[in-house]
N, C-alpha and C positions, 0 to 999 in steps of 0.2 A: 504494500500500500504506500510506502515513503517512498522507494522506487517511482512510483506512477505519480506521486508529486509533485515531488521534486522533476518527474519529465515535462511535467504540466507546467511546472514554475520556466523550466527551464525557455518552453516556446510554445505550447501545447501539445495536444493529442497526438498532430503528428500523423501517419496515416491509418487515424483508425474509423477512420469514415464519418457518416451522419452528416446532420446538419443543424442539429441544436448543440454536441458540445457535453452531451449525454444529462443533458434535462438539466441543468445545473440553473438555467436562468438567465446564463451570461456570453449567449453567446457572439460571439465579436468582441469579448473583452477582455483582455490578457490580463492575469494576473500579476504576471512579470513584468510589466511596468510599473517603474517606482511612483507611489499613491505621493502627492502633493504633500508639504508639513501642515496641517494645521496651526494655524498663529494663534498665540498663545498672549493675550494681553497682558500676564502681570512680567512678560521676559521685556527685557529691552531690545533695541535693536541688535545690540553686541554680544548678548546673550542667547540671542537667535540665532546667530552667526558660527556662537560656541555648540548649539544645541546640533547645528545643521552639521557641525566635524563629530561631534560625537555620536552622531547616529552614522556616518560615515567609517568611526571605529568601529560599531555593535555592528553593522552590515561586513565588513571585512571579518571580522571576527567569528560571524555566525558563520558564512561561506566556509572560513577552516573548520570551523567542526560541523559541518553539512546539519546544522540546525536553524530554525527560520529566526529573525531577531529578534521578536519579543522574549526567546527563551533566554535571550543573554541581559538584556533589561528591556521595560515596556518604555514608550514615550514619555507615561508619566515621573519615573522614576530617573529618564535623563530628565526632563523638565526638574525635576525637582534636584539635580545634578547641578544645572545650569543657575539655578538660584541661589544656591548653598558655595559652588565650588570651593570643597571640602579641600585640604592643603595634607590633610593627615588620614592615616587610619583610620585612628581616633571619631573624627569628625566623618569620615565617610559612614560608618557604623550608623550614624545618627540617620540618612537617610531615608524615608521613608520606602522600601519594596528592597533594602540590602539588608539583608539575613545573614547569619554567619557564614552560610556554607557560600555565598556569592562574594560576601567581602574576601573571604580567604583565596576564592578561584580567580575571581575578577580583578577587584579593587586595586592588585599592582599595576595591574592593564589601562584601568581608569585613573588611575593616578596619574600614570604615564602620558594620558594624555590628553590630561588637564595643565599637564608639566608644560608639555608642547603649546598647547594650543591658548591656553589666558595669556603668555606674556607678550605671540603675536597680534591676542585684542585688547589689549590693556585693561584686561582684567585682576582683579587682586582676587586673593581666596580666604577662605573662612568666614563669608561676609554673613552667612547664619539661613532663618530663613524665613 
C-alpha cells in the first residue's frame, strides 16, 4: 500500500487505466504538487520566510526516510518553531507537538537549522512565545 503511494505521490497511477483516478474525487489533481503555505497572521514577514526554509528542511528530511512530512513535524508545530526560535535544547522541549522521543531524533537537525537560517534573516532566538 506505501508502495502504491508513494507511486501516486511520485506522478500518479501511471498506466493503470480508467478515467476517474479510481473514484478518489480528484481526478486531474496531482497530489505531488507542493499545496501553497497558508499565511499565518500572528508570523511576521521574516518569520514566514524562516517558516518557508524550514518546511524546506522537514521536506528534505522526510524524502531521506521515505516518510510524508507531517510525520517529521506538522505546520503547526514549525509555526510555532518560527515564533519561539528556541537557541537550546532546553527551550526547544518547551514547544508545543516536540515530545521526547522527536527532541532527541530531530531537535539536533532543527537546531541546525535554525543555526543557518535566523542569522541570514536577522533573526534573534529564544524570543518565547
Amino acid at each position: 500500500a506505501y508502495a502504491a503511494y508513494t507511486a501516486y505521490m511520485a506522478g500518479g497511477w501511471g498506466g493503470c487505466g480508467g478515467s476517474g483516478g479510481g473514484g478518489s474525487g480528484r481526478a486531474g489533481q496531482s497530489l505531488a504538487k507542493p499545496r501553497p503555505r497558508r499565511d499565518v497572521p500572528d508570523l511576521s514577514e521574516t518569520e514566514l520566510q524562516l517558516f518557508d526554509a524550514l518546511r524546506r528542511w522537514r521536506k528534505a528530511l522526510a524524502e531521506e526516510r521515505s516518510v510524508p512530512p507531517f510525520v517529521i513535524f506538522g505546520d503547526a508545530t514549525l509555526h510555532e518553531v518560527c515564533r519561539q526560535r528556541p537557541g537550546g535544547m532546553d527551550t526547544l522541549a518547551t514547544v508545543r507537538g516536540i515530545g521526547v522521543k522527536k527532541l532527541a531524533d530531530l531537535g539536533p537537525g532543527l537546531l541546525a537549522a535554525l543555526d543557518d537560517e535566523c542569522p541570514k534573516l536577522g533573526l534573534t532566538r529564544d524570543v518565547g512565545g
